[in-house]
N, C-alpha and C positions, 0 to 999 in steps of 0.2 A: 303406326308403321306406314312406309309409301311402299304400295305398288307397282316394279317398271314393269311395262311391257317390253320384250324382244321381237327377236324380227320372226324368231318361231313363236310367238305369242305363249311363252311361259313367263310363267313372275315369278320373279326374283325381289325377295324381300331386302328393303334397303332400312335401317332403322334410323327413328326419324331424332336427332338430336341436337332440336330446340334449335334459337336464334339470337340467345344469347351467347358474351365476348367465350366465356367459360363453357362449355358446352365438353360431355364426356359421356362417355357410353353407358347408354342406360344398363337396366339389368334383365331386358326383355331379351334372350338369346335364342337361336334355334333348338330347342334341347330334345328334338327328335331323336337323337344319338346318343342323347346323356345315360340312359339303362345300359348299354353297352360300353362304359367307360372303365368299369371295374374287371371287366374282362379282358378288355383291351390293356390294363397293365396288367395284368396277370400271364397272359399270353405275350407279350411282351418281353418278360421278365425270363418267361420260357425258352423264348428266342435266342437271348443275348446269354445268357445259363447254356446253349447246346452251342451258341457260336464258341464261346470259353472254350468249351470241352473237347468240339474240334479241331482248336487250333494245332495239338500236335499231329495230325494229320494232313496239315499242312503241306510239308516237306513233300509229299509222295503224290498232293496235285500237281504241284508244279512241277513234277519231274511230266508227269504223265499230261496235261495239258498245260503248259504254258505258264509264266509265272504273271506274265499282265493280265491273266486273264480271270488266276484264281484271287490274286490281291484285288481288282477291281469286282468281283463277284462278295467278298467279301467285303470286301468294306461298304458295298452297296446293301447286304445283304444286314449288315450291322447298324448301319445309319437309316434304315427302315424300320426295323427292327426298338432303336432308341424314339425312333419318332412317334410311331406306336403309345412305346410307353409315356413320350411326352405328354400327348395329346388325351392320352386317357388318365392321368394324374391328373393335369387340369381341368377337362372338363370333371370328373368324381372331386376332386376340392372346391369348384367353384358352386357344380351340386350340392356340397354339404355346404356351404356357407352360405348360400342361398335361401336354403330349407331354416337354417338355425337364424337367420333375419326375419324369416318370414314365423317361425316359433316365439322370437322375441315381440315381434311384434302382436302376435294375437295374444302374448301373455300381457301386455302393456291397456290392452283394449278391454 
């Protein structure tokens, strides 16, 4: 792994991938966050589940504040919501695929 310095002198990990033509992301990740990925689609899942359930309530925001205001509150609110879940499916899949490489391999040894 390199190093950078910033100008507030924090490091910022940059992963270091090699100087050959082929060259592709190792499998050394930050996974300081990866325990919290199972939660992350779960709560997620919770989210876009209460947007659903909202929607016919709809009608009665938009009378009451605005209708740009509740469709962009929404849709903001669902596209975080999805992102969530994106981000915590992949890290938890790349977690398990990681672990079951790393189980084949010490079963190989």
């Amino acid at each position: 792994m390199v190093y950078v310095r910033t100008h507030f002198d924090n490091r910022f990990v940059l992963q270091d991938r090699g100087n050959g033509p082929h060259r592709r992301i190792s499998d050394e990740r930050g996974d300081e966050l990866a325990p919290l990925a199972p939660l992350a689609a779960i709560v997620s899942f919770a989210l876009v589940a209460t947007g659903c359930i909202a929607t016919p309530a709809m009608g009665e925001w938009t009378r009451d504040y605005g209708e740009e205001l509740v469709v962009i509150a929404f849709c903001l609110y669902m596209f975080l919501s999805a992102l969530l879940g994106s981000w915590g499916l992949r890290e938890w899949l790349h977690t398990a695929r990681f672990a079951s490489r790393i189980e084949r391999r010490s079963l190989r040894d």
